[in-house]
OpenMM code with the backbone's topology and positions (N, CA, C; nanometers):
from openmm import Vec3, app, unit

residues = "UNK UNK UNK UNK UNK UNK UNK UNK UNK UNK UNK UNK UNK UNK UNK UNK UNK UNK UNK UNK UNK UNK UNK UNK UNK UNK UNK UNK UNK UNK UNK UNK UNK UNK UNK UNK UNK UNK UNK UNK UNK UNK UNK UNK UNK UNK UNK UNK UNK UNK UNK UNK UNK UNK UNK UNK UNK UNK UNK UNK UNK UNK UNK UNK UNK UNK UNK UNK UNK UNK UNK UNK UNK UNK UNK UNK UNK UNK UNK UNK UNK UNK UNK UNK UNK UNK UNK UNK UNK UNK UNK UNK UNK UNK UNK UNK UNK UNK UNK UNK UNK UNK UNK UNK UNK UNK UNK UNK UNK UNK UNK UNK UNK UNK UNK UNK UNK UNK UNK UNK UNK UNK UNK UNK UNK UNK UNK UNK UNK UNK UNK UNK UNK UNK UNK UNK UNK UNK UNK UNK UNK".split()
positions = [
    Vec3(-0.9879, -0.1323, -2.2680),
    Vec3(-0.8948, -0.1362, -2.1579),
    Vec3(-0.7535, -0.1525, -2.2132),
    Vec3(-0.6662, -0.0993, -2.1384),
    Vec3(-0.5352, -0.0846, -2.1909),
    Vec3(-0.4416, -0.1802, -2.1274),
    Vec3(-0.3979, -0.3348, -2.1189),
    Vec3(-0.3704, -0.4372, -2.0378),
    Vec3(-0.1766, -0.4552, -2.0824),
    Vec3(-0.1096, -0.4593, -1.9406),
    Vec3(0.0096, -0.4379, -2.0046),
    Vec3(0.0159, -0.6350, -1.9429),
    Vec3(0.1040, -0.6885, -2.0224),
    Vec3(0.1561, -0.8614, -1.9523),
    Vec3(0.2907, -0.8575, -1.9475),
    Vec3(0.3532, -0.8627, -1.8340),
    Vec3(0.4557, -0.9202, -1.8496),
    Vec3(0.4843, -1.0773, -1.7964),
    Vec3(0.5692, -1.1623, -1.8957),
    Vec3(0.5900, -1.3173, -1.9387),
    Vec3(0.4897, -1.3516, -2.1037),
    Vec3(0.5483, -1.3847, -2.1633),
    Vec3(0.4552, -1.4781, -2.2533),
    Vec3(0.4695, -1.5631, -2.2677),
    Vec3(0.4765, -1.6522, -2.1465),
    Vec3(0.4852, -1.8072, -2.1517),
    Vec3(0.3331, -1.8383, -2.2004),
    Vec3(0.3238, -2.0040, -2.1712),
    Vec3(0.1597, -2.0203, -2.1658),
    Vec3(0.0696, -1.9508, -2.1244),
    Vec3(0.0968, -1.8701, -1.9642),
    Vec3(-0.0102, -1.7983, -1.9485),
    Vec3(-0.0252, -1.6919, -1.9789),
    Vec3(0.0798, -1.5958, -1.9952),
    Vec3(0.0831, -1.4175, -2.0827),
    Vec3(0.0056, -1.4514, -2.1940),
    Vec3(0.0604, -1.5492, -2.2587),
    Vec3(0.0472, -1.5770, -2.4226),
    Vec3(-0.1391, -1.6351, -2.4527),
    Vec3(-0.1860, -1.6758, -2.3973),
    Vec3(-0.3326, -1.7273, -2.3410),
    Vec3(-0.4340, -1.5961, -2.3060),
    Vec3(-0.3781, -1.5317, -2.1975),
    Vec3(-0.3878, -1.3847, -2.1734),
    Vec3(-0.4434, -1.3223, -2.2791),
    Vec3(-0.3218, -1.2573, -2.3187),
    Vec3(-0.3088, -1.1718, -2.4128),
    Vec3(-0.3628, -1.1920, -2.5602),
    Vec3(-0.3913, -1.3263, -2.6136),
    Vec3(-0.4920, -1.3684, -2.6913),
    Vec3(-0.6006, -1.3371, -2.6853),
    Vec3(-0.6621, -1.3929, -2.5582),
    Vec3(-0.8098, -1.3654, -2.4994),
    Vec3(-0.8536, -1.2688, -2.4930),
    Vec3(-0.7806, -1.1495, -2.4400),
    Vec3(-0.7866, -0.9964, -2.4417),
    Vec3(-0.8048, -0.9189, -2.5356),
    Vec3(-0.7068, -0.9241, -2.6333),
    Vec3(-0.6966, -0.9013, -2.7671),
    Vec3(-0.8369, -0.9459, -2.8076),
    Vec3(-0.8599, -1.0298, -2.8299),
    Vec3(-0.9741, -1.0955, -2.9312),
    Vec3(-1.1203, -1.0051, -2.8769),
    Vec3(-1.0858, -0.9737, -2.7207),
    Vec3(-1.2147, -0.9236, -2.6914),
    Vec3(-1.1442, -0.7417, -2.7421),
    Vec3(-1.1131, -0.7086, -2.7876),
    Vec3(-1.1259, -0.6224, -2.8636),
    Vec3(-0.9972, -0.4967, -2.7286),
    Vec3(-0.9586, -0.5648, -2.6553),
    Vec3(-0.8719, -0.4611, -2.5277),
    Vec3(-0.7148, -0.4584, -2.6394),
    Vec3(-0.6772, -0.3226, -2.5850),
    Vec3(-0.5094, -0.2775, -2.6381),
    Vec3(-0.4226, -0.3649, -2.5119),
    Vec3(-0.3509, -0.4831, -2.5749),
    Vec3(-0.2926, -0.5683, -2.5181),
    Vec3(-0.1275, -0.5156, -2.5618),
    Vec3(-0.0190, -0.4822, -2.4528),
    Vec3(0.1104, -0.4968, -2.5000),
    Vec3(0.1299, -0.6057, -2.3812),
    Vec3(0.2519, -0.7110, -2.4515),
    Vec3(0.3287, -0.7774, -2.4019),
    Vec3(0.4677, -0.7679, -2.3693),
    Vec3(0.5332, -0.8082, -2.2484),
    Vec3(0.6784, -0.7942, -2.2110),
    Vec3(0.7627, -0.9294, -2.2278),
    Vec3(0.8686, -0.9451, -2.2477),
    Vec3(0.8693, -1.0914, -2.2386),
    Vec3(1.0768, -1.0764, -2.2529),
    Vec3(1.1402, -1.1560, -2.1884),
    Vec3(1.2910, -1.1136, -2.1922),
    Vec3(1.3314, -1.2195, -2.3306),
    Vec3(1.2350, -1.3212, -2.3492),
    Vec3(1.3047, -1.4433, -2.4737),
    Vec3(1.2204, -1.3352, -2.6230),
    Vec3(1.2901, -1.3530, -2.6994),
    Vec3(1.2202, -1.2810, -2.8458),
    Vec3(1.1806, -1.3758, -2.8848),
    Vec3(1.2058, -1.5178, -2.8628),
    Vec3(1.1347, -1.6369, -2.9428),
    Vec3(0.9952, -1.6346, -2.8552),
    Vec3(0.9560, -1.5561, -2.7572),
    Vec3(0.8334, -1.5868, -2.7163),
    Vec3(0.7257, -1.5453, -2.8093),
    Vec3(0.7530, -1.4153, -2.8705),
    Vec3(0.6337, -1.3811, -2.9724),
    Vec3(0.6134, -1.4929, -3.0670),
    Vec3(0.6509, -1.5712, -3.0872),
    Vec3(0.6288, -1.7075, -3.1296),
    Vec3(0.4770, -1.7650, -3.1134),
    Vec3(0.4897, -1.6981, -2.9216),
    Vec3(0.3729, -1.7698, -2.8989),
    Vec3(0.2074, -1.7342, -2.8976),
    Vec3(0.2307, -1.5537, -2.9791),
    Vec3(0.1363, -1.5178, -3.0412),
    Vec3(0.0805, -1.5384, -3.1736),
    Vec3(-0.0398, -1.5089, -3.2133),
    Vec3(-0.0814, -1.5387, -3.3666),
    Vec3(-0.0414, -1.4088, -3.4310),
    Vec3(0.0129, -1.4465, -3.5646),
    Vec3(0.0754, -1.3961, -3.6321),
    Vec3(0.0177, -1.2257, -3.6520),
    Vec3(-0.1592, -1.2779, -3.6995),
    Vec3(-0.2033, -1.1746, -3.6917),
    Vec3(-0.2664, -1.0876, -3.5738),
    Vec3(-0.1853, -1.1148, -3.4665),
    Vec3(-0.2219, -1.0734, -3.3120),
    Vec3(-0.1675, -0.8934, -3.3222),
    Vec3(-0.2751, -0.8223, -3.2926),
    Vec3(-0.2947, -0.6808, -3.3094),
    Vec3(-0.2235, -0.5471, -3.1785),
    Vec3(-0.1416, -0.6637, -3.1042),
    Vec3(-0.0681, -0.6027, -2.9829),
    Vec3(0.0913, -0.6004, -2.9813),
    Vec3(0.1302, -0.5157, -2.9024),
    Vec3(0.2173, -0.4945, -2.9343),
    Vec3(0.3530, -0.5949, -2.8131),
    Vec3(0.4461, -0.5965, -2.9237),
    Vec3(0.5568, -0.6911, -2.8319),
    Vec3(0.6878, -0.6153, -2.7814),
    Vec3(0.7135, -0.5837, -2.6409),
    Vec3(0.8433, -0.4921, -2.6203),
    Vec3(0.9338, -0.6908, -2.6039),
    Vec3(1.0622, -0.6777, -2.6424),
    Vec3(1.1697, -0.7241, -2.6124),
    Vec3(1.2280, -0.6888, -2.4605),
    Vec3(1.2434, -0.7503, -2.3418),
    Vec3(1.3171, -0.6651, -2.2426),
    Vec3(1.2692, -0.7639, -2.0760),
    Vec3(1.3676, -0.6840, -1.9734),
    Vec3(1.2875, -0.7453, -1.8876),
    Vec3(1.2292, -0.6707, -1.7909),
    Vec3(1.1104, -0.6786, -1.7505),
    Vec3(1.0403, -0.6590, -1.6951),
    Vec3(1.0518, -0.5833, -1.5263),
    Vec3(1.1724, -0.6199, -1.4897),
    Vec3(1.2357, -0.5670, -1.3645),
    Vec3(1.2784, -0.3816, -1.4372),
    Vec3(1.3258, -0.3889, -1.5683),
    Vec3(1.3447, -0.2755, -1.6046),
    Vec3(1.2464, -0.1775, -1.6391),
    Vec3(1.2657, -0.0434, -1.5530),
    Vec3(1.1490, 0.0293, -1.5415),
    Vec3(1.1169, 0.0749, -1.6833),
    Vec3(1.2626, 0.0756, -1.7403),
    Vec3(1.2364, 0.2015, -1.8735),
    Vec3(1.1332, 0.0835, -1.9819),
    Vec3(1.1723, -0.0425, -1.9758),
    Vec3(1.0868, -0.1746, -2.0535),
    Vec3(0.9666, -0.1268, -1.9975),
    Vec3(0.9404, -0.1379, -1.8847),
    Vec3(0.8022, -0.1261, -1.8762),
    Vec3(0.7319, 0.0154, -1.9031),
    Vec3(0.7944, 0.1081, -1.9361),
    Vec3(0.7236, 0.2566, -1.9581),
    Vec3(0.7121, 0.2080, -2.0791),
    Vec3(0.8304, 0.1724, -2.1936),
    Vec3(0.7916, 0.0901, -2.3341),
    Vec3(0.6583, 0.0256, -2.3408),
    Vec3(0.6561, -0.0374, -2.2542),
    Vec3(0.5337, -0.1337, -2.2604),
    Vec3(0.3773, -0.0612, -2.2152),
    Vec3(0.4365, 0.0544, -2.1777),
    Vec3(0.2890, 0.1440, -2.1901),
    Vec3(0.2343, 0.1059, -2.0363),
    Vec3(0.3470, 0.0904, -1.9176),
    Vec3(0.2933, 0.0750, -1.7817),
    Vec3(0.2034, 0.2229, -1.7178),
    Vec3(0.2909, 0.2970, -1.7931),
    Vec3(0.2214, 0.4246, -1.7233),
    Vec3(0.0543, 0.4733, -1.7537),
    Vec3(0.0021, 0.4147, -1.8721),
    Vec3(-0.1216, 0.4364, -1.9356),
    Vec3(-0.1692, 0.3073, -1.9089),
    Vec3(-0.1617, 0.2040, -1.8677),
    Vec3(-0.2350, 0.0920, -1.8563),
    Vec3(-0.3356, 0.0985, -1.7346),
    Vec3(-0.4669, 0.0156, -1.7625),
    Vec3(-0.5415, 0.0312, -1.6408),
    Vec3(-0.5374, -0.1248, -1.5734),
    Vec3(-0.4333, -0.2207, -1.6540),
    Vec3(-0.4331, -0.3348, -1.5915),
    Vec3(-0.2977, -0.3844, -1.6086),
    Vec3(-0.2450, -0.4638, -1.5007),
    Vec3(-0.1255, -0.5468, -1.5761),
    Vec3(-0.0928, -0.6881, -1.5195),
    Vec3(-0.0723, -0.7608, -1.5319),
    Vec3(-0.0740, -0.9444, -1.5320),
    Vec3(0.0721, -0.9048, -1.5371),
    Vec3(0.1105, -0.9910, -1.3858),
    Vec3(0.2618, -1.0428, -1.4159),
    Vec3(0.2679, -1.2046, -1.3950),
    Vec3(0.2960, -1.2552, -1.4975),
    Vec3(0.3318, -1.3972, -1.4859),
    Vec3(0.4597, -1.4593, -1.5528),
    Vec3(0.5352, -1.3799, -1.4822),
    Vec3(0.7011, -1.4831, -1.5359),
    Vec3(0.7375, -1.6032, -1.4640),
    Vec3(0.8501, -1.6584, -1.5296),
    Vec3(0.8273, -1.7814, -1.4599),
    Vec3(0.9365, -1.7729, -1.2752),
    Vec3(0.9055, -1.6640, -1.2707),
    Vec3(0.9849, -1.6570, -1.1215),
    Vec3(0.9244, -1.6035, -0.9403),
    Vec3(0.8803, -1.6380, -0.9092),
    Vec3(0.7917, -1.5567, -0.8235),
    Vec3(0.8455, -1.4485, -0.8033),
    Vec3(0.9446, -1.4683, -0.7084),
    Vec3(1.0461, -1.2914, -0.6435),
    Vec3(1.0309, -1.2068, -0.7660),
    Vec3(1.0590, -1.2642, -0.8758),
    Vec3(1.0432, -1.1649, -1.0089),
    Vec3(0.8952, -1.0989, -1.0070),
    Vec3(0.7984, -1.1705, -0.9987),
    Vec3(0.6558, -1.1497, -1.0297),
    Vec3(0.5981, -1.0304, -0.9147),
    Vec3(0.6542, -1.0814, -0.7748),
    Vec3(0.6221, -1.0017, -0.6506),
    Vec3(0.6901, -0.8590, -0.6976),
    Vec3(0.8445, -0.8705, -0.7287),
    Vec3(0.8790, -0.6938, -0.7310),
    Vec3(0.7758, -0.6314, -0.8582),
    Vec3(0.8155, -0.6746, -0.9891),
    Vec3(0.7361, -0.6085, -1.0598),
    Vec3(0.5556, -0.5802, -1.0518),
    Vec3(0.5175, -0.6585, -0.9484),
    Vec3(0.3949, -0.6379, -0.9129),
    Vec3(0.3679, -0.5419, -0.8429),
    Vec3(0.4984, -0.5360, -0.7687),
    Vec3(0.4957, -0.4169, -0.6444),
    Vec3(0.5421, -0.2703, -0.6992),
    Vec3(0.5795, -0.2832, -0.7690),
    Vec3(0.6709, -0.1220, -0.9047),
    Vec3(0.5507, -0.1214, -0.9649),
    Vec3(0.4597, -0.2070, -1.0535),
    Vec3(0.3376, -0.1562, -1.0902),
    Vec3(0.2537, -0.0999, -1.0207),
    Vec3(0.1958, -0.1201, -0.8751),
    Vec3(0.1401, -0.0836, -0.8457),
    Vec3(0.1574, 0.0219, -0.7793),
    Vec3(0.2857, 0.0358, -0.7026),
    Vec3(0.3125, 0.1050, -0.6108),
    Vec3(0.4014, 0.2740, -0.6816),
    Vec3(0.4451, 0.2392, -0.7896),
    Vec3(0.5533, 0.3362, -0.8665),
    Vec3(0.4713, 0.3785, -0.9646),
    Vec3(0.3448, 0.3256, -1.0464),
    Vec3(0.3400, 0.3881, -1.1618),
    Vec3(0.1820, 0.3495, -1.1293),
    Vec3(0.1554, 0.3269, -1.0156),
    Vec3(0.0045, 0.3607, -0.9780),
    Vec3(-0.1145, 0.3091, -1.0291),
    Vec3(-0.0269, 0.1475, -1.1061),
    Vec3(-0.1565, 0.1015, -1.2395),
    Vec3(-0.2907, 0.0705, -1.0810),
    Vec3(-0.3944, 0.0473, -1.1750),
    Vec3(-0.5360, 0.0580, -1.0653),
    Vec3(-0.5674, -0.0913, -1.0146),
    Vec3(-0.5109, -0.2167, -1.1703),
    Vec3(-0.5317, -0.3185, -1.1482),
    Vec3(-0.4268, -0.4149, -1.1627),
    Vec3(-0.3372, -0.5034, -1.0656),
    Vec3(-0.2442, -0.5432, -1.0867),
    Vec3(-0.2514, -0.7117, -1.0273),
    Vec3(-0.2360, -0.7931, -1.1000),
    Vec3(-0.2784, -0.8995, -1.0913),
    Vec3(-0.1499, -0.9925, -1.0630),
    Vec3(-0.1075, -1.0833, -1.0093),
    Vec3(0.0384, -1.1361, -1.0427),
    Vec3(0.0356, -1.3343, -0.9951),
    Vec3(0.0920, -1.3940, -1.1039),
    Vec3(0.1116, -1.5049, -1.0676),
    Vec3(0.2241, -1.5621, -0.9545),
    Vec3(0.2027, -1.6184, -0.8475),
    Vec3(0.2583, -1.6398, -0.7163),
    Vec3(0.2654, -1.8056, -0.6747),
    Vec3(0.3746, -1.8953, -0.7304),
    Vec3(0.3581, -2.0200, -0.7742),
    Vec3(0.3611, -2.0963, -0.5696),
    Vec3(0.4090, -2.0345, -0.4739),
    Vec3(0.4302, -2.0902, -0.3676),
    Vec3(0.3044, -2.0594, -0.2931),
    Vec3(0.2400, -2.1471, -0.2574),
    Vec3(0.1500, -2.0692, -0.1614),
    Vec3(0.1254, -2.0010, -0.0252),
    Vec3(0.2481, -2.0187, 0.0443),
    Vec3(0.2893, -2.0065, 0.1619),
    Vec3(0.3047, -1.8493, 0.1320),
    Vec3(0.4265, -1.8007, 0.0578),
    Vec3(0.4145, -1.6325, -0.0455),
    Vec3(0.3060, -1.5809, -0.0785),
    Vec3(0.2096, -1.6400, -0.1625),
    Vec3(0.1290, -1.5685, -0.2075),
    Vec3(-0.0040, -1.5436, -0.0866),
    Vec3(-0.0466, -1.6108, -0.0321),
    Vec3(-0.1280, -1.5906, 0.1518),
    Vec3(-0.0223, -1.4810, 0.1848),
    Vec3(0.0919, -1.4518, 0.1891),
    Vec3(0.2030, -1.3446, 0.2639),
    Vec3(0.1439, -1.1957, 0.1718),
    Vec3(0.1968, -1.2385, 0.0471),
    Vec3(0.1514, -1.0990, -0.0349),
    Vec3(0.0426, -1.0381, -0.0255),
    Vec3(-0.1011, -1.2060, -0.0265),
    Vec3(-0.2362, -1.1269, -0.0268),
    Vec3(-0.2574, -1.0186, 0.0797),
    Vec3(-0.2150, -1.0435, 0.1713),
    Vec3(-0.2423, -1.0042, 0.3200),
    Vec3(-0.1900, -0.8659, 0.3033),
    Vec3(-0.0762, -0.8241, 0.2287),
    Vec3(-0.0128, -0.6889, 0.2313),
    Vec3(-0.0762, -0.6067, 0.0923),
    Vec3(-0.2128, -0.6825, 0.0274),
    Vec3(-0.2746, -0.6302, -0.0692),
    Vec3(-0.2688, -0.6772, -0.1723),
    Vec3(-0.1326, -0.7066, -0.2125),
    Vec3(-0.1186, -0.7216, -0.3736),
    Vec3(-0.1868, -0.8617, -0.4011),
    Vec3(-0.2862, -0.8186, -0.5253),
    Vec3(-0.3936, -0.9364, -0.5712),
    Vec3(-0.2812, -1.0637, -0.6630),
    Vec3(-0.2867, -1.1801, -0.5629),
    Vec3(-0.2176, -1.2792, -0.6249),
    Vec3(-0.2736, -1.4135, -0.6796),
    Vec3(-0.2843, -1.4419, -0.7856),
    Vec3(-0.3441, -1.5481, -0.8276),
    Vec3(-0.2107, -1.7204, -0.8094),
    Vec3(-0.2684, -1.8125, -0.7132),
    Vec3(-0.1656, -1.9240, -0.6924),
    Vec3(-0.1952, -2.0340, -0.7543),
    Vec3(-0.1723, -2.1006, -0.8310),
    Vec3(-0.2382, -2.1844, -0.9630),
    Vec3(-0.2380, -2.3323, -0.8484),
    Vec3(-0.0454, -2.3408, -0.7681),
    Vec3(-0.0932, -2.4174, -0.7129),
    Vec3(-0.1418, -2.4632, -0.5920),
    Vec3(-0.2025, -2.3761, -0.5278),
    Vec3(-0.3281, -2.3546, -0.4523),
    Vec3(-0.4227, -2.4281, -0.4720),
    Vec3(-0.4654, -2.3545, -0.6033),
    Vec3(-0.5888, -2.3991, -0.6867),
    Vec3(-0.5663, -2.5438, -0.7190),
    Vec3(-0.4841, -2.5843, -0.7684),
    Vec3(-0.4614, -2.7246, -0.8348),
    Vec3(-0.5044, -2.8110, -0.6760),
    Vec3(-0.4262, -2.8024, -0.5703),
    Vec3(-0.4613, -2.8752, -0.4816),
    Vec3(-0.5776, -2.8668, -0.3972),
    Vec3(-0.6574, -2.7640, -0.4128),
    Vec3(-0.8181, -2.7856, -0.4011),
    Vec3(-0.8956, -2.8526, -0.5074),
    Vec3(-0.8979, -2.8430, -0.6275),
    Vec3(-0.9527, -2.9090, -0.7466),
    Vec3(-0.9309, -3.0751, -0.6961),
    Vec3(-0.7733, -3.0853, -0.6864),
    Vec3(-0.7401, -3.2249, -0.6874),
    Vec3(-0.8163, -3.2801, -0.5982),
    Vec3(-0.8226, -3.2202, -0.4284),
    Vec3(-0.8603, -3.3214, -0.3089),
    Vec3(-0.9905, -3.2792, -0.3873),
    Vec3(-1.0817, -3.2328, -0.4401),
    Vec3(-1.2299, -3.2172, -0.4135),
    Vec3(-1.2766, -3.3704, -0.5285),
    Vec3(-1.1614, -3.3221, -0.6120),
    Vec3(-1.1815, -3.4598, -0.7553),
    Vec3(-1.1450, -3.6038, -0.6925),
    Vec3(-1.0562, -3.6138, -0.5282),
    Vec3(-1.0525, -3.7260, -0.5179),
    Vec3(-1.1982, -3.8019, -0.3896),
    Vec3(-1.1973, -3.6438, -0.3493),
    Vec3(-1.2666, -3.7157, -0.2178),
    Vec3(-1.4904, -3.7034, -0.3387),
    Vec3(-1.4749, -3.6910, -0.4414),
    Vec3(-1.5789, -3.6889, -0.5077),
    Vec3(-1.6026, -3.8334, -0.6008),
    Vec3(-1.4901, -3.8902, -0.5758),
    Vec3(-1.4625, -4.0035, -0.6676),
    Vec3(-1.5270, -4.1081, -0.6150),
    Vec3(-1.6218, -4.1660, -0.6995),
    Vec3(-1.7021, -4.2953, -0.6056),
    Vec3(-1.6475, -4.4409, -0.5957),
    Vec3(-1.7032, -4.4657, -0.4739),
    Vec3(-1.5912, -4.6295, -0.4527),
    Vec3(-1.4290, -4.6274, -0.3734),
    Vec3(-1.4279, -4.4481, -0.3502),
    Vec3(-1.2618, -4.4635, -0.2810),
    Vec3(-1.2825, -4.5105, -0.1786),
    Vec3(-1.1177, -4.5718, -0.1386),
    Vec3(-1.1271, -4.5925, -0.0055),
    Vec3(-1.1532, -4.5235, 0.0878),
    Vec3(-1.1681, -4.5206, 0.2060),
    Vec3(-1.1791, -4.4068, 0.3435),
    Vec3(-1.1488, -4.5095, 0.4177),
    Vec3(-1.0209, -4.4177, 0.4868),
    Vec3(-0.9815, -4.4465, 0.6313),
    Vec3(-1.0338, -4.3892, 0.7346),
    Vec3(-1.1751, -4.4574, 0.7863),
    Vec3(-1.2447, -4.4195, 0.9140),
    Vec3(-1.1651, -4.3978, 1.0299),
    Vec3(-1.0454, -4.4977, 1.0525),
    Vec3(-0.9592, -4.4589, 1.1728),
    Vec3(-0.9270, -4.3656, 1.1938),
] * unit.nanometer
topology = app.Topology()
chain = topology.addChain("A")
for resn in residues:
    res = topology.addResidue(resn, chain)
    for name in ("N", "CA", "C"):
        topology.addAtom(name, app.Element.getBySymbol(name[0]), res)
């Protein structure tokens, strides 16, 4: 599989490891050059410099041949357009995007675009880890 990321923060950079290792053609986007930092040295994918709002960066980055692409920068509005230019402009099949508000990302799902909300998730994990916890209090009232 041909997986394009744009961000290599923790989660591009996690990503794109994982991917890689399973043997997929991983390029990364990322606007800081100190982010390739946050690959291993001997990491077999490729790194464009640039940002990600820019179409011509992302043809660099091999948007047009990709059958997947992860957007996780650290901005939502950022994450939503380029999610929406991937999918909608250059027709990738699978477009995945990190969506940190959840109120937005319920908005986006609804108009299609597949959004992953971490903190969503965090606050189901949390209430399930508290109301699982033995000995809490409960307010019957």
């Amino acid at each position: 599989m041909k997986l394009l990321i744009v961000g290599c923060g923790r989660v591009g950079s996690s990503i794109a490891r994982n991917m890689s290792d399973d043997g997929h053609d991983v390029s990364v986007i990322d606007e800081d050059p100190e982010a390739l930092q946050r690959l291993p040295e001997s990491w077999p994918g490729r790194f464009v410099h640039g940002h990600g709002l820019d179409t011509e960066v992302l043809v660099e980055g091999g948007i047009g041949t990709a059958d997947a692409c992860v957007v996780c920068t650290d901005g939502d509005n950022t994450n939503i357009v380029i999610a929406q230019i991937a999918r909608k402009r250059f027709d990738c099949p699978c477009v995945v995007t990190r969506v940190l508000d959840p109120a937005r990302a319920a908005f986006y799902d609804t108009l299609g675009l597949q959004t992953v909300c971490p903190t969503s998730r965090s606050i189901d994990i949390m209430t399930e880890a508290i109301c699982a916890t033995p000995g809490r209090m409960m307010d019957d009232s």
